[in-house]
N, C-alpha and C positions, 0 to 999 in steps of 0.2 A: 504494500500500500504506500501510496504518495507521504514521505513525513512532514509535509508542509498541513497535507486533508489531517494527519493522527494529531499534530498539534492544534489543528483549529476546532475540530468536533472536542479536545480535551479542554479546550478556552470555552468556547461554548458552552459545554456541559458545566465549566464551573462558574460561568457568569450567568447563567441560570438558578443556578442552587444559589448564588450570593443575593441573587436579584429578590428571591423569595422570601418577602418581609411579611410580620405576622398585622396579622389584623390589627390596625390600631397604631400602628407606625406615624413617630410624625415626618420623617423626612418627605421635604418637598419636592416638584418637579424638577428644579433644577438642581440638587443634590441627584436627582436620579439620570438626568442628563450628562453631568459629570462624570459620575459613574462610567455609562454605557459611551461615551466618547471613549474614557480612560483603555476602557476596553477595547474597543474598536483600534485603539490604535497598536496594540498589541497583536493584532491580524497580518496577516500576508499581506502584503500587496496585494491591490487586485488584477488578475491575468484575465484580460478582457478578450485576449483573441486565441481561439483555440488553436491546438497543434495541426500542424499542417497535413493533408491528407494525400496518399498518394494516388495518381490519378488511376496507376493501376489497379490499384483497388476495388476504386468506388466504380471502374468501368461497369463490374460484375455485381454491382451491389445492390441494382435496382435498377427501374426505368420506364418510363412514361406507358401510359398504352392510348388505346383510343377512346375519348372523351364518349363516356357514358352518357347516356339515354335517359335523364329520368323524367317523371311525368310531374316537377314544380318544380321553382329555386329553389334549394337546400338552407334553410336557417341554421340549424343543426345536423348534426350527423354522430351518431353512438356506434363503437363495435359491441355486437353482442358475442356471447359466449363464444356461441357454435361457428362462427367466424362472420356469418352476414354482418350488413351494416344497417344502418335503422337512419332513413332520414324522415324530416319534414317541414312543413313549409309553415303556413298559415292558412287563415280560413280563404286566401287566394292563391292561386297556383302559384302569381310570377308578380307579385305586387302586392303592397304596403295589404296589413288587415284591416276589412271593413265589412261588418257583419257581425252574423250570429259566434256562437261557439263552436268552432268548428276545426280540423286542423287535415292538412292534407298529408300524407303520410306513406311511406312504402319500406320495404326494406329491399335489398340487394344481396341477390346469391353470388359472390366471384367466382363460386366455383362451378355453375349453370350459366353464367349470365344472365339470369333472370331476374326480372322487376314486378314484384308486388305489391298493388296498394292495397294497405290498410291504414286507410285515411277513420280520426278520430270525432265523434258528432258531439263532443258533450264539452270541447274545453278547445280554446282558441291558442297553444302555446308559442306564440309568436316570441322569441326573443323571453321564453321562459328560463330557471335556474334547473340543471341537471345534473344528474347524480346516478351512477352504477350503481345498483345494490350488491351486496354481501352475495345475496340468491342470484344475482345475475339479471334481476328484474331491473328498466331503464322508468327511473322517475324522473317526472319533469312539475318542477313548482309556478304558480305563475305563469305570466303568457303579455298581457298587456298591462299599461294601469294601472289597468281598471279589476285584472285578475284575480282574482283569490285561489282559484283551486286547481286541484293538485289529479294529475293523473299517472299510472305507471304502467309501461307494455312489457305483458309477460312474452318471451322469445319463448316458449315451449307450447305456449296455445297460439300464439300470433293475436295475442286480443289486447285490447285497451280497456281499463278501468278506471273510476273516479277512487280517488280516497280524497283523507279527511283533507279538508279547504285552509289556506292561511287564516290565520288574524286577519292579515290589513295586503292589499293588493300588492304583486312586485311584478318587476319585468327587468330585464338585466341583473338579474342578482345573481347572489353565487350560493350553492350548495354543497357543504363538503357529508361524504358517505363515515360516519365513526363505528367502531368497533362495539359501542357498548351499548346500540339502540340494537331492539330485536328483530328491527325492518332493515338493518343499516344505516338507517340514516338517523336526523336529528335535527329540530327549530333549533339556530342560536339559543342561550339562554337571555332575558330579556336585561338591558344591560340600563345603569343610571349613572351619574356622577354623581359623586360626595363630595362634604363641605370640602376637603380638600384638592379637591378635583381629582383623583381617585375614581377609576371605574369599577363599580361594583355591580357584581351580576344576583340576580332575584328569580 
């Protein structure tokens, strides 16, 4: 292993344990900026441009094929399990969303060539927050707005479902998949500032 990576993940590891103050702490912002500077400067350099590739290589490495055939513009695109890929659009094939709830939707066999829609009636995910599950299931949060809710395609039946709705509408968000929900995934916890501006989660 690189000893430049064994030093920096061991700086890390320990300006994380240092950084971990107990409830009630009075140090202020910029005590903790100090801090986390002092730190930083302890770091490598940063190596902005990767090591060079040889062309002989990469000849063999991969390469373009011919531009696929789908039936909307792609907003997203998921790989699932089995290797297909899962795209879709909005409630228009080839342009901005305006309408009902709706979402146009197909997935792609590479290894058939074949294109399948299964376009979705119940949830418009335009520019929705998505998330792989643990089970492999593709959840998507959000969609416009104005969105609240939440749908997931199982790859083993080829179907779309609704589950449970947001709180409050999202569209561009982000959704990370954790280990310790029983679906995979997880709402942020809901987050406040303290008198000391301090973010505290509830």
């Amino acid at each position: 292993m690189n000893p430049s990576r064994v030093f920096t993940t061991a700086l890390m590891s320990a300006v994380l344990v240092l950084s971990e103050k107990p409830s009630g702490a009075d140090e202020t912002h910029a005590q903790d900026d100090a801090f986390f500077a002092a730190a930083a400067a302890l770091l490598p350099a940063f190596q902005g441009v990767p090591d060079p590739v040889d062309p002989a290589e990469s000849q063999n490495a991969g390469g373009w094929d011919a531009a696929l055939n789908l039936p909307h513009v792609p907003v997203t695109a998921a790989n699932l399990p089995d290797g297909r890929v899962l795209t879709y659009a909005s409630n228009q094939r080839t342009s901005f969303p305006n309408g009902a709830e709706f979402t146009y939707a197909a997935v792609w066999n590479p290894g058939t060539g074949t294109v399948t829609e299964i376009n979705w009636n119940q949830h418009d995910m335009f520019c929705g927050g998505t998330v792989l599950r643990a089970d492999g299931k593709f959840q998507v949060m959000g969609g416009r707005n104005i969105v609240r809710r939440s749908s997931v395609f199982n790859w083993q039946t080829n179907a779309w479902t609704r589950v449970a709705d947001m709180n409050d509408p999202r569209w561009y968000t982000a959704s990370v998949a954790l280990p310790s929900s029983p679906n995979g995934w997880r709402r942020p916890a809901r987050a406040s500032i303290g008198r000391s501006g301090r973010s505290t989660r509830r």
